[in-house]
MARBA-3410 file (N, C-alpha, C, O; in Angstrom, 1 decimal):
218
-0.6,-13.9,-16.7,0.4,-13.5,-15.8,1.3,-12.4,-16.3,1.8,-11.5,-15.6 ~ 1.6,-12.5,-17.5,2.5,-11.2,-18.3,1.9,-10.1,-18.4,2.5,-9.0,-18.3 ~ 0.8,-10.1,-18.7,-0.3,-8.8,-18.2,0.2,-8.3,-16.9,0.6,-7.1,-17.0 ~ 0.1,-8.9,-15.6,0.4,-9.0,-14.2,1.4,-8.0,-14.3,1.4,-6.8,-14.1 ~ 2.9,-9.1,-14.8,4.1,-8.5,-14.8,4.5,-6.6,-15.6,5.5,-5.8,-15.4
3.8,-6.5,-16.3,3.9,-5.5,-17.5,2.8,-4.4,-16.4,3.1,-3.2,-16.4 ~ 1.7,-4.9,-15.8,0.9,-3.3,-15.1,1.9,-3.1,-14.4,2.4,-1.9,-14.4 ~ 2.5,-4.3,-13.4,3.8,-4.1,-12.2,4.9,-3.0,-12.5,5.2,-2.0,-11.9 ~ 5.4,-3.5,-13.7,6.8,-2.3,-14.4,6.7,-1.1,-14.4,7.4,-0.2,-14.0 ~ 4.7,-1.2,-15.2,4.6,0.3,-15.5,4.2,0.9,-14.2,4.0,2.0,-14.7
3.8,1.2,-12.7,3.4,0.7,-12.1,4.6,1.5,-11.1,4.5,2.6,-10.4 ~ 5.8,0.6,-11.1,7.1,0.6,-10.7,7.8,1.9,-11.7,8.4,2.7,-11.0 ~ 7.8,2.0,-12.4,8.4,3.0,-13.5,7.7,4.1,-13.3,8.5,5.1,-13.1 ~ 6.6,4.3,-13.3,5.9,5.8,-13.2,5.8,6.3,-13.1,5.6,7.2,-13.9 ~ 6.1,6.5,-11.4,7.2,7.7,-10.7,8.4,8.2,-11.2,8.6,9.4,-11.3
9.3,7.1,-11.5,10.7,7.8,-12.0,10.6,9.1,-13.2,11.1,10.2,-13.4 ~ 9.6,8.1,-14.0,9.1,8.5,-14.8,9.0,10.4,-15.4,9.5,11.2,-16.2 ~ 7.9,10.4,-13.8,7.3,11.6,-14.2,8.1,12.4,-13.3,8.2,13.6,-13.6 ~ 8.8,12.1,-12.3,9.8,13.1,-11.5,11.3,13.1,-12.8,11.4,14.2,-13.2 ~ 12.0,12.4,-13.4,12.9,13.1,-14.2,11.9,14.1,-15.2,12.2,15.2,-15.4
10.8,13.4,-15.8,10.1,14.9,-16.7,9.8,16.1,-16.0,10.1,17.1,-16.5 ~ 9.5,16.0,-15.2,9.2,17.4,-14.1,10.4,18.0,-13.6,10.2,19.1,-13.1 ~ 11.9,17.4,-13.5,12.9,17.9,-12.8,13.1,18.9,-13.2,13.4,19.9,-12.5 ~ 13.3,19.0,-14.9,13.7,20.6,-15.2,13.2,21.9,-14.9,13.7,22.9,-14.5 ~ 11.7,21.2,-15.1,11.0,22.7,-14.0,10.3,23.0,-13.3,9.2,23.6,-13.5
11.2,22.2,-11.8,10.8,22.4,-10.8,11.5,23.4,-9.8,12.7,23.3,-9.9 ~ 11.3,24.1,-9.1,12.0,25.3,-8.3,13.8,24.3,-7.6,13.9,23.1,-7.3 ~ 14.7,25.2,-7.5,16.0,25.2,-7.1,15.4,24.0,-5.9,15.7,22.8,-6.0 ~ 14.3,24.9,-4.7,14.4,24.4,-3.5,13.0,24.0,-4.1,12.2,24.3,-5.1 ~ 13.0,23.0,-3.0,11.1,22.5,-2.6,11.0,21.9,-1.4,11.9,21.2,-1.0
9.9,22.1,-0.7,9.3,21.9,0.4,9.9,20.2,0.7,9.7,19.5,-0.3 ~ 10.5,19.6,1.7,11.2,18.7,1.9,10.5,18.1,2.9,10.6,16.8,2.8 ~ 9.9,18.4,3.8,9.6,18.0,5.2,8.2,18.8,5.5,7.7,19.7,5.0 ~ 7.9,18.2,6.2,6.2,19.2,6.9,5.8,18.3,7.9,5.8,17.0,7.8 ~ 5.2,19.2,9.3,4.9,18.8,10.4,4.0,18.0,10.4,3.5,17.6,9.4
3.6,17.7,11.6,2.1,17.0,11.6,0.8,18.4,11.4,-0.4,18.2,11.1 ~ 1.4,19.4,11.6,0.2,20.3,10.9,0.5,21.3,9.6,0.1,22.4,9.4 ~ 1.2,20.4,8.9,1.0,20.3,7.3,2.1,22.0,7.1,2.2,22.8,6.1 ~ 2.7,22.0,8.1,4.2,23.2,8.1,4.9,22.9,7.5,4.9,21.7,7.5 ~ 6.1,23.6,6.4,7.3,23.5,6.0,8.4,23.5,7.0,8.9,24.5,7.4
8.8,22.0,7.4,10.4,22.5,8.4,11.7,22.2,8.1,12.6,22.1,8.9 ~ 11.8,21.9,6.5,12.7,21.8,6.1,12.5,22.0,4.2,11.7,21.5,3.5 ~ 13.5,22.8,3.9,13.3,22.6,2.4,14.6,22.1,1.8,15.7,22.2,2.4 ~ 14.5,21.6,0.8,15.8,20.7,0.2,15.9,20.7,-1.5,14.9,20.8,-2.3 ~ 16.9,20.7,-1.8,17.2,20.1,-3.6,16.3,19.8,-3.8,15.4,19.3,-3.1
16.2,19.9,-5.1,14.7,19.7,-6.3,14.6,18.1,-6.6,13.7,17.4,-7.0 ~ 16.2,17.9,-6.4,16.6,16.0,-6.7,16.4,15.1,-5.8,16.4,13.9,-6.0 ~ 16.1,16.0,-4.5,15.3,14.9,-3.5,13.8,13.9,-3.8,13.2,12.9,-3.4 ~ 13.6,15.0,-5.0,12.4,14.1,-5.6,12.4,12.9,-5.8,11.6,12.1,-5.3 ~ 13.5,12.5,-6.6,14.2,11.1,-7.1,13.9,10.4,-5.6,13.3,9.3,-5.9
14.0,10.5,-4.8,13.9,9.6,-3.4,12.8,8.6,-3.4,12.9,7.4,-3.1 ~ 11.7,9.2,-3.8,10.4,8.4,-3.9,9.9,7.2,-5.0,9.0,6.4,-5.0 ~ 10.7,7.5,-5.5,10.8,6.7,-7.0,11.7,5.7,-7.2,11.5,4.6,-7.7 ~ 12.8,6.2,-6.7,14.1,5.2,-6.2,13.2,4.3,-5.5,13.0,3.3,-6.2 ~ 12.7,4.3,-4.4,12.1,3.5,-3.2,11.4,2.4,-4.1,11.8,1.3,-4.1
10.6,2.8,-4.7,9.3,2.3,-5.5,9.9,1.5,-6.1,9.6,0.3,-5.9 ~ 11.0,2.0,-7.2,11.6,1.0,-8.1,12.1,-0.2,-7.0,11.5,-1.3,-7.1 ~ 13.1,-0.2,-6.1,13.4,-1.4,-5.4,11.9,-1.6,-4.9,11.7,-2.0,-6.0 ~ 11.0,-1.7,-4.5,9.9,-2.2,-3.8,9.4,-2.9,-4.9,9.5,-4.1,-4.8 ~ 8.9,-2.4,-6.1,8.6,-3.5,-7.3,9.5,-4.8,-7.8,9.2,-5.8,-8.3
11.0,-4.2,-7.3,11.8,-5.3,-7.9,11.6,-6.3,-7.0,11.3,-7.5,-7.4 ~ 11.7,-6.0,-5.6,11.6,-6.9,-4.1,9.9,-7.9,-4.7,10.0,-9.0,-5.2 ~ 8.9,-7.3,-4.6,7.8,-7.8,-5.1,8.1,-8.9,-6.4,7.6,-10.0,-6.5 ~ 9.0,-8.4,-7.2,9.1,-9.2,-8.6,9.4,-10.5,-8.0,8.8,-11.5,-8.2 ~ 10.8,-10.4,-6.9,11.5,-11.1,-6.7,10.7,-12.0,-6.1,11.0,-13.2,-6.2
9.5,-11.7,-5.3,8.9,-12.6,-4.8,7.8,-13.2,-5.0,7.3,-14.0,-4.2 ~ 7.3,-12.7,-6.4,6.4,-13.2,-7.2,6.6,-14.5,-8.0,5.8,-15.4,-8.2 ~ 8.4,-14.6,-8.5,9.3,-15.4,-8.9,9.8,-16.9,-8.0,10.0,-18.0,-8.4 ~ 9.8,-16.2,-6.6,10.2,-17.4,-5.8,9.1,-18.1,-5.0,9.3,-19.1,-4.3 ~ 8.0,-17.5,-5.2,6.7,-18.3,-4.6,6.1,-18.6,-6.2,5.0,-18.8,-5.9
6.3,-18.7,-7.3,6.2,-19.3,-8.3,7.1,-20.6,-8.0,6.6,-21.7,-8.4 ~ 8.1,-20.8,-7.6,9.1,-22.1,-7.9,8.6,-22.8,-6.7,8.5,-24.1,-6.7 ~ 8.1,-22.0,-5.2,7.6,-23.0,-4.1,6.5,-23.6,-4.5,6.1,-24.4,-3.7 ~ 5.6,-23.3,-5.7,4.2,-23.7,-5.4,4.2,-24.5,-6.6,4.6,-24.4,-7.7 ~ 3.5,-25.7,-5.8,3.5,-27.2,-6.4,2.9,-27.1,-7.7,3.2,-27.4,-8.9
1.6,-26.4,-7.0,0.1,-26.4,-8.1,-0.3,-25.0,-8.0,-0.5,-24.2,-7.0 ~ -0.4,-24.8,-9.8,-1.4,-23.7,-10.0,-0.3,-22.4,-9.7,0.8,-22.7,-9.2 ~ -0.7,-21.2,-10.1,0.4,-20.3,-9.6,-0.3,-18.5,-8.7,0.1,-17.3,-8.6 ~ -1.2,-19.2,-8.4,-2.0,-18.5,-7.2,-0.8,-17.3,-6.3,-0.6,-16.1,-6.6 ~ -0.4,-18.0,-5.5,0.5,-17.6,-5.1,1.4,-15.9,-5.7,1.5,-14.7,-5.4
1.7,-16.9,-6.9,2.7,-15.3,-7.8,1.5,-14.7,-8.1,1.8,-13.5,-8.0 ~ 0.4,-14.8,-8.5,-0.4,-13.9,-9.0,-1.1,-13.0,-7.6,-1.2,-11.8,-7.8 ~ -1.5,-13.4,-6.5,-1.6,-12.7,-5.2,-0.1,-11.3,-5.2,-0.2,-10.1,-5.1 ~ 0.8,-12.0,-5.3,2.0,-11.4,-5.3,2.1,-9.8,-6.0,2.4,-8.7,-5.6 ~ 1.7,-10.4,-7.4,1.9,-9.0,-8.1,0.5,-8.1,-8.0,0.5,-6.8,-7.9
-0.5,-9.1,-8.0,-2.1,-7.8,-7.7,-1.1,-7.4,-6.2,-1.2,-6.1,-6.4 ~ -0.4,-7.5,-5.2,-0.4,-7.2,-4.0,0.6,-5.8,-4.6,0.3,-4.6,-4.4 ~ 1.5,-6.1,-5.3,2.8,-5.5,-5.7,1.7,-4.0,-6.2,1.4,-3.0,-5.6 ~ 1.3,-4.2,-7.2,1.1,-3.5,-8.3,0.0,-2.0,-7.2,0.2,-0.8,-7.2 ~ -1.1,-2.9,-6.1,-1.9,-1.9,-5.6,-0.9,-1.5,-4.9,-0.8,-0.2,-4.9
0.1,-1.9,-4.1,1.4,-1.1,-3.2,1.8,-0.1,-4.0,1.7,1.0,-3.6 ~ 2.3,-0.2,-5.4,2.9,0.7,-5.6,1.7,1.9,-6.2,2.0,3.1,-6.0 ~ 0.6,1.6,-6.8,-0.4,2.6,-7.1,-0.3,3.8,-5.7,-0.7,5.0,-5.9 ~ 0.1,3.4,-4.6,0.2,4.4,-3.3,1.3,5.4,-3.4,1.4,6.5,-3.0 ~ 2.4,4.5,-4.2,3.4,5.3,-4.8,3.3,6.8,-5.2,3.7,7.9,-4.9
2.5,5.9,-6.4,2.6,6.9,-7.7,1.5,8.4,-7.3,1.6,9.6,-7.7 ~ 0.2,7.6,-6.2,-0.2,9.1,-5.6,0.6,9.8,-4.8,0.5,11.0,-4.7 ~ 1.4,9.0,-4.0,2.4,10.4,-2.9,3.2,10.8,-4.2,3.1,12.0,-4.4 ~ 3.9,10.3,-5.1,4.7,10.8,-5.7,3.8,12.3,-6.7,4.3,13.4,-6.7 ~ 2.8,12.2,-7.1,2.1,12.8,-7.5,1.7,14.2,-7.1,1.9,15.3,-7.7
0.9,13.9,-5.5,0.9,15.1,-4.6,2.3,15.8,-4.4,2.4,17.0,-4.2 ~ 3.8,14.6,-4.3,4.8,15.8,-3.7,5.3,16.4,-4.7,6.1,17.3,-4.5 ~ 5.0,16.2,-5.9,5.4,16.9,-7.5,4.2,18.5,-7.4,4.3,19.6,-7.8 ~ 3.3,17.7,-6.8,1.9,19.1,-6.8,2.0,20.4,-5.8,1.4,21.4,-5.7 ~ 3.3,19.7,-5.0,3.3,20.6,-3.6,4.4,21.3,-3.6,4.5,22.5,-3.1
5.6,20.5,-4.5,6.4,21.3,-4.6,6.5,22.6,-6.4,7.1,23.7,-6.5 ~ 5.8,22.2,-7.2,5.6,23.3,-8.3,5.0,24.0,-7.0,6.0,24.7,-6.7 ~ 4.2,24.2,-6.3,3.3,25.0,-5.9,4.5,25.8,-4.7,4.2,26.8,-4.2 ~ 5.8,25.2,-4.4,6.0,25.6,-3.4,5.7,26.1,-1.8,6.2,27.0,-1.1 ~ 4.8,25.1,-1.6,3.7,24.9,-0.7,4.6,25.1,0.5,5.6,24.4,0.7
4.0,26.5,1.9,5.0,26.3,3.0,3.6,25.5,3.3,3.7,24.3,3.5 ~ 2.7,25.9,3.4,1.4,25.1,4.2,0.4,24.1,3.4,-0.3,24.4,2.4 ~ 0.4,22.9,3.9,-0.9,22.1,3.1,-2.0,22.5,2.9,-2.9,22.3,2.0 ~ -2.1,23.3,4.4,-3.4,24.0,4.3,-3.8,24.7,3.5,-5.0,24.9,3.5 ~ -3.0,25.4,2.4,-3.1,26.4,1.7,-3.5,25.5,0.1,-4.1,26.0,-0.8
-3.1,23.9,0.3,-3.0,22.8,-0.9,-4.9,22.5,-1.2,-5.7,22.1,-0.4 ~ -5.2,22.7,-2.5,-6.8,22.5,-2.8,-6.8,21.0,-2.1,-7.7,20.8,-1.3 ~ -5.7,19.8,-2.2,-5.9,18.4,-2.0,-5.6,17.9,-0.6,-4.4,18.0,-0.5 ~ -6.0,17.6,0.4,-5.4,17.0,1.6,-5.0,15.9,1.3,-5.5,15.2,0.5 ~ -3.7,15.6,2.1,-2.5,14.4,1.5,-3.4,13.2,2.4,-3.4,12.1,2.0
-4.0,13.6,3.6,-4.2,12.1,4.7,-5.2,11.9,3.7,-5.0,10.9,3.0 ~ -6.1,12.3,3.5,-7.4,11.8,3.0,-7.1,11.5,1.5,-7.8,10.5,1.2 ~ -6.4,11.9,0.6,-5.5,11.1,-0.7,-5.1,10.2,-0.7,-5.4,9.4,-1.6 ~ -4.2,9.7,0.4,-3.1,8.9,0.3,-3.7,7.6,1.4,-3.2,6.5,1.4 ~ -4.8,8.1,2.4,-5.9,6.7,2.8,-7.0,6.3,2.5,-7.6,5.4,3.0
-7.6,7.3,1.3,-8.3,7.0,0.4,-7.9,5.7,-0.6,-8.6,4.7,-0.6 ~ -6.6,5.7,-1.4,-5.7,5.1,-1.9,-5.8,3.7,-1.1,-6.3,2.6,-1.3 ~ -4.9,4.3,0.0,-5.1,2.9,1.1,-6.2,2.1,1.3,-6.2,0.9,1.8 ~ -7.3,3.0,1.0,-8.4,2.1,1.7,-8.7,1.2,0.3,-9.1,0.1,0.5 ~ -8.6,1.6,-0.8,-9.1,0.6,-2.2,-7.7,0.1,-2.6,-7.3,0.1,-3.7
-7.2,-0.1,-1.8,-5.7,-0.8,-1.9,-6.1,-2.6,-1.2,-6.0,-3.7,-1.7 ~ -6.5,-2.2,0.2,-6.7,-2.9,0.9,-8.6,-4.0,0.3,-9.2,-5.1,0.4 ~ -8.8,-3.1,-0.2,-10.3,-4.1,-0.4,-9.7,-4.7,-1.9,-10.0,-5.8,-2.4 ~ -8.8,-4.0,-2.5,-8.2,-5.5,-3.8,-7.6,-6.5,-3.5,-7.7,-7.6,-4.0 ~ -6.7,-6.1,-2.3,-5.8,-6.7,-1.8,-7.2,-8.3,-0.9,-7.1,-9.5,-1.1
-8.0,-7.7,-0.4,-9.0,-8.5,0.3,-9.5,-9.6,-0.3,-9.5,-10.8,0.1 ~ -9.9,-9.1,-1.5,-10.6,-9.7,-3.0,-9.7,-11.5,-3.1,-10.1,-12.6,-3.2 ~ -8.4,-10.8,-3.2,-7.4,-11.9,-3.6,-6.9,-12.9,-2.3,-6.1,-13.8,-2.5 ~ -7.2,-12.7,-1.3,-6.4,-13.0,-0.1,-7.2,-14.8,0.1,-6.5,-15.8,0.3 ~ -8.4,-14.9,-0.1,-8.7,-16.2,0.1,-8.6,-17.7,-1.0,-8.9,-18.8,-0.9
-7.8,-16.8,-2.2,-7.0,-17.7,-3.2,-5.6,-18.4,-2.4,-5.2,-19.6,-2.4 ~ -5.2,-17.6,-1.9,-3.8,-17.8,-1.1,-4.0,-19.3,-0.7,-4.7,-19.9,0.0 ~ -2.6,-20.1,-1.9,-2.1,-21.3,-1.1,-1.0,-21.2,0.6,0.0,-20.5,0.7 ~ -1.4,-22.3,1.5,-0.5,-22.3,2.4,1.1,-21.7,1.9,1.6,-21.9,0.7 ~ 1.8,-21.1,2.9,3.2,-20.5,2.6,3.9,-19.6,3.5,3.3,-18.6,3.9
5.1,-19.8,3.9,5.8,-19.5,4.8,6.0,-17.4,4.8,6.4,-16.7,5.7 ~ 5.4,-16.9,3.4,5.8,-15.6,3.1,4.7,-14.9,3.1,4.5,-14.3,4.2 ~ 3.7,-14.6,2.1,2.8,-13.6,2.0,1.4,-14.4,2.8,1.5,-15.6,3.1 ~ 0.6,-13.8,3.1,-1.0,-13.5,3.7,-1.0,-13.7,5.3,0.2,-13.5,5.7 ~ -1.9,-14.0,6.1,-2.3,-13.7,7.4,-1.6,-15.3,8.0,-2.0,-16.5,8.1
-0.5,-14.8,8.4,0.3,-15.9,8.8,0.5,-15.8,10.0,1.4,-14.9,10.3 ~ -0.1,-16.5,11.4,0.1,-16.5,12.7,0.2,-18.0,12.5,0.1,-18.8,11.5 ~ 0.7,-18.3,14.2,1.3,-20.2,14.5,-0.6,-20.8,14.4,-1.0,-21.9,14.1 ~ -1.5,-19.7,14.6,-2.8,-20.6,14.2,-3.2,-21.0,13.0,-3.5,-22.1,12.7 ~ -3.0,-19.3,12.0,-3.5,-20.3,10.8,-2.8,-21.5,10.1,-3.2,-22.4,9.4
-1.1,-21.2,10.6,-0.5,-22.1,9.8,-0.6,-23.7,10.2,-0.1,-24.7,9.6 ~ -1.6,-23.6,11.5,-1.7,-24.7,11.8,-1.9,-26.1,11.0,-1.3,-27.2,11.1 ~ -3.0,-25.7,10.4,-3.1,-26.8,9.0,-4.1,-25.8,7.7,-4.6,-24.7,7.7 ~ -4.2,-26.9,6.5,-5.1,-26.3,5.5,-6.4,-26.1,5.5,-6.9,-25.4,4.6 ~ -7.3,-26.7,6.9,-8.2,-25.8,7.2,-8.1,-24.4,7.8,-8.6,-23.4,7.4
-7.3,-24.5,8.8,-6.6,-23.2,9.5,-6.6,-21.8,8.6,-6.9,-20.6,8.7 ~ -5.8,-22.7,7.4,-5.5,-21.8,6.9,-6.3,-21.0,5.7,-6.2,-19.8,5.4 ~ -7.0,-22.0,5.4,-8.3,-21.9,4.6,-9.0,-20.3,4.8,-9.2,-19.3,4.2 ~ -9.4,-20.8,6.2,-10.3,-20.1,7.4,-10.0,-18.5,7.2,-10.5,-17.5,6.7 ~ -8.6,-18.8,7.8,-8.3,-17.4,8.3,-7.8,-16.5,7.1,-7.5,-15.4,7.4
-7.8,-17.1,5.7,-7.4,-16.2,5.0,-9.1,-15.4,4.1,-9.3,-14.3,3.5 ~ -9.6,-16.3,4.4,-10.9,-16.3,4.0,-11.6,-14.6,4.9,-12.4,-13.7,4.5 ~ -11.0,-14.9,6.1,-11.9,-13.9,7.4,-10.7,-12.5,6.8,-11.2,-11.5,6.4 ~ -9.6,-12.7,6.8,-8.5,-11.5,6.5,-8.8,-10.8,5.6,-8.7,-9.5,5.7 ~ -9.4,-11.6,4.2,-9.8,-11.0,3.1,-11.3,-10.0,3.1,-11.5,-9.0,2.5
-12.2,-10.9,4.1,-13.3,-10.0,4.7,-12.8,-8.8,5.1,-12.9,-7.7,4.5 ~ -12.1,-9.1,6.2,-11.8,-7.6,7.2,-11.2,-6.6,6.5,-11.3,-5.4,6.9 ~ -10.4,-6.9,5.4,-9.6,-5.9,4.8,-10.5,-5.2,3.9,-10.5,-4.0,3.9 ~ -11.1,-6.0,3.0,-12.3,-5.2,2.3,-13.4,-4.4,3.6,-13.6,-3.2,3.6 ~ -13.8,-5.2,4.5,-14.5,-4.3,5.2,-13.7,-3.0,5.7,-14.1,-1.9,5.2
-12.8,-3.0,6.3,-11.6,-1.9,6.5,-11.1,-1.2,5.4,-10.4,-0.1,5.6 ~ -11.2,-1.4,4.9,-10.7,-0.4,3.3,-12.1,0.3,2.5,-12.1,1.3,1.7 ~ -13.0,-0.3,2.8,-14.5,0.3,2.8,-14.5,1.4,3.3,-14.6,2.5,2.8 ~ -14.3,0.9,4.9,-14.7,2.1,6.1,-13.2,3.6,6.0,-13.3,4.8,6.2 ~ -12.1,2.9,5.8,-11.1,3.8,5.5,-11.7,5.1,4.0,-12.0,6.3,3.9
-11.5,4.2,3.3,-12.0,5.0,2.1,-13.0,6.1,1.8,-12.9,7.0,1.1 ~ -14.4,5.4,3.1,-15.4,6.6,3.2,-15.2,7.1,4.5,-16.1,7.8,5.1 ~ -14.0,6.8,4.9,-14.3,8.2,6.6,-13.4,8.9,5.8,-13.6,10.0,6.3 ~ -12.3,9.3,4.7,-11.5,10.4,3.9,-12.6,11.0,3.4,-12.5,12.2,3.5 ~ -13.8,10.8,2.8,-14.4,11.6,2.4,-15.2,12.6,3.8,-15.9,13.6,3.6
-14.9,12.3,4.7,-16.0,13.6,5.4,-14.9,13.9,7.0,-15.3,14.5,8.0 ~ -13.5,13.4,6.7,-12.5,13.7,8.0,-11.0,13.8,6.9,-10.6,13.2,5.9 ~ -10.4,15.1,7.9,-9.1,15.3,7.3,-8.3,15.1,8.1,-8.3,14.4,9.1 ~ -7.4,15.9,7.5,-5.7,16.1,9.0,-5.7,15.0,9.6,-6.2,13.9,9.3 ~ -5.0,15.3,10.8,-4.4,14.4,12.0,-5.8,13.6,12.4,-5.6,12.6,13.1
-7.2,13.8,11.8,-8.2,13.6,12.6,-8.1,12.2,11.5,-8.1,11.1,12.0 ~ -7.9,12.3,10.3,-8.2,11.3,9.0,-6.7,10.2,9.3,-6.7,9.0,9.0 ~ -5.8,10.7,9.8,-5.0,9.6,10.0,-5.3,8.9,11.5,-5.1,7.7,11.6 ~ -5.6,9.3,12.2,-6.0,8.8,13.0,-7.2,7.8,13.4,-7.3,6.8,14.2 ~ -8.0,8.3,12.8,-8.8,7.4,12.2,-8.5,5.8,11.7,-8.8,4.7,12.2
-7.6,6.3,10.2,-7.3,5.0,9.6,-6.7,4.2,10.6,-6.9,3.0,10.7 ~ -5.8,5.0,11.4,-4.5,4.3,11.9,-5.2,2.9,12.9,-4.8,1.8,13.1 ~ -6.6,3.5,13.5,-7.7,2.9,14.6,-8.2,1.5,13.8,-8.3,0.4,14.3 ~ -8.6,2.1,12.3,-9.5,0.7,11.7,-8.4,-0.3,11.5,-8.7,-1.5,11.7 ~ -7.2,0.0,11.2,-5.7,-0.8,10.7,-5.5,-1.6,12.0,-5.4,-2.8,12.1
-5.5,-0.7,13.2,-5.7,-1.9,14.4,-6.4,-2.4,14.5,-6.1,-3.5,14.8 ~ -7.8,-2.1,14.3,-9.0,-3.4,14.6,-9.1,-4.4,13.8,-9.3,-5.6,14.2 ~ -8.9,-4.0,12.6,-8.5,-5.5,11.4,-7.8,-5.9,11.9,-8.0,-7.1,11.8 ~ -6.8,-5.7,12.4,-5.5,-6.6,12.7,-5.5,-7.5,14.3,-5.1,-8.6,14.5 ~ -6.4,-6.5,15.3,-6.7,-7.8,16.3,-7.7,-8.4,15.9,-7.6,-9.6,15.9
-9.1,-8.0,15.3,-9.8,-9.6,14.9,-8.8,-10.4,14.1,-8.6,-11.6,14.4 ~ -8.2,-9.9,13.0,-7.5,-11.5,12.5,-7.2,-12.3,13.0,-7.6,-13.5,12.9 ~ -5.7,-11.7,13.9,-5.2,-12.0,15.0,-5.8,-13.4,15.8,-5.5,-14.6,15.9 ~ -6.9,-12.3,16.4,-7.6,-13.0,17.5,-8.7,-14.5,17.1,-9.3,-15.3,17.9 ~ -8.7,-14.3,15.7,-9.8,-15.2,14.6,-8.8,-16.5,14.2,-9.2,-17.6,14.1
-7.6,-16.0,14.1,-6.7,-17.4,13.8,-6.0,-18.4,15.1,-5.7,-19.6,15.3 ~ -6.0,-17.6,15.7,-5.7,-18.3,17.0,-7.1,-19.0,17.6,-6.8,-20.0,18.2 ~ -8.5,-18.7,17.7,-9.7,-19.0,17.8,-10.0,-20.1,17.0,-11.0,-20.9,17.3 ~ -9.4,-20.2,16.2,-9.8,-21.3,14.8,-9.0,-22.5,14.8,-9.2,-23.6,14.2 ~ -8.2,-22.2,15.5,-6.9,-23.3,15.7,-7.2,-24.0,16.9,-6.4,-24.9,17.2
-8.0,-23.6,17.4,-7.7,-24.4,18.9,-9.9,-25.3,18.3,-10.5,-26.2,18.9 ~ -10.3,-24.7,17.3,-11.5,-25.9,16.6,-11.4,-27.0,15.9,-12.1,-28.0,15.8 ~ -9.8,-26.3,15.3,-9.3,-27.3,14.1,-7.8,-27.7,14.8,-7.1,-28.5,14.2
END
């Protein structure tokens, strides 16, 4: 579990990390904002960087904190905290790639993405999609609990319920993080988020629709 906690830090730290090493030479201004077709419509301070990392850092601590307090809820075994931090640690790995690309875009002073060798949708739901099949991996360890995994009034209905549906969540999300991961290789732009944003809904009404189905067997 200190293994856990120590990828988490580094993980959570990374970003800060590499945006104070990069702040000295980075341009006055940098690309701040961009449309949905990858336009500059705002440029800002070089210290807006820090924004992303700041985030990250409270999002690891929020995670710690809750790795910590589903450690003291859980009777047996510590399942739970360790779902927590594998969850924590691939959240922030999404981090450290936007933080990465907006360090890449702004050296570059990028007015257009288009102009960027990397497309950010297909990076950053590529990321998402092997985010979600780790996250999948671990989801049918999940003891019953009022905070993290696929919590509707069905699954929580009892420890079969719950069994069930964390079991099917963990399917769909690996299946969905499959399919996310390989539609970034052959779709970009608006077409690549749009996409993801379609599979993110359909995992989410079969779950949905799978725990409420399971509850009315059990």
């Amino acid at each position: 579990m200190k293994r856990k906690r120590i990828i988490l830090y580094i993980l959570m730290l990374l970003p800060l990390a590499a945006v104070l090493t990069a702040l000295p030479f980075l341009p006055a201004q940098i690309p701040a904002h961009y449309d949905f077709n990858g336009q500059v419509t705002r440029w800002g301070s070089k210290y807006e960087a820090l924004l992303l990392p700041a985030i990250a850092v409270l999002f690891g601590l929020f995670m710690l904190g809750m790795a910590r307090f589903c450690a003291k809820r859980e009777e047996h075994g510590q399942n739970n905290e360790k779902v927590c931090l594998i969850t924590g640690s691939a959240a922030l790995l999404l981090f450290n790639v936007i933080t990465g690309y907006f360090l890449y875009t702004s050296f570059q002073a990028a007015e257009s993405l288009s102009l960027v060798e990397v497309e950010i949708n297909q990076l950053v739901f590529g990321a998402l999609g092997l985010t979600m099949i780790v996250i999948g991996n671990i989801m049918p360890k999940l003891r019953m609990n009022a905070w993290i995994g696929l919590r509707t009034t069905g699954s929580m209905k009892n420890e079969i319920t719950w069994k069930k549906s964390q079991r099917l969540g963990g399917i769909s999300l690996i299946a969905g993080g499959i399919i996310i991961a390989a539609l970034c290789f052959f779709v970009k732009g608006m077409a690549c988020f749009w996409a993801a944003m379609g599979v993110l809904l359909l995992v989410s009404i079969v779950d949905i629709w799978y725990t409420y189905r399971i509850a009315k067997l059990y």
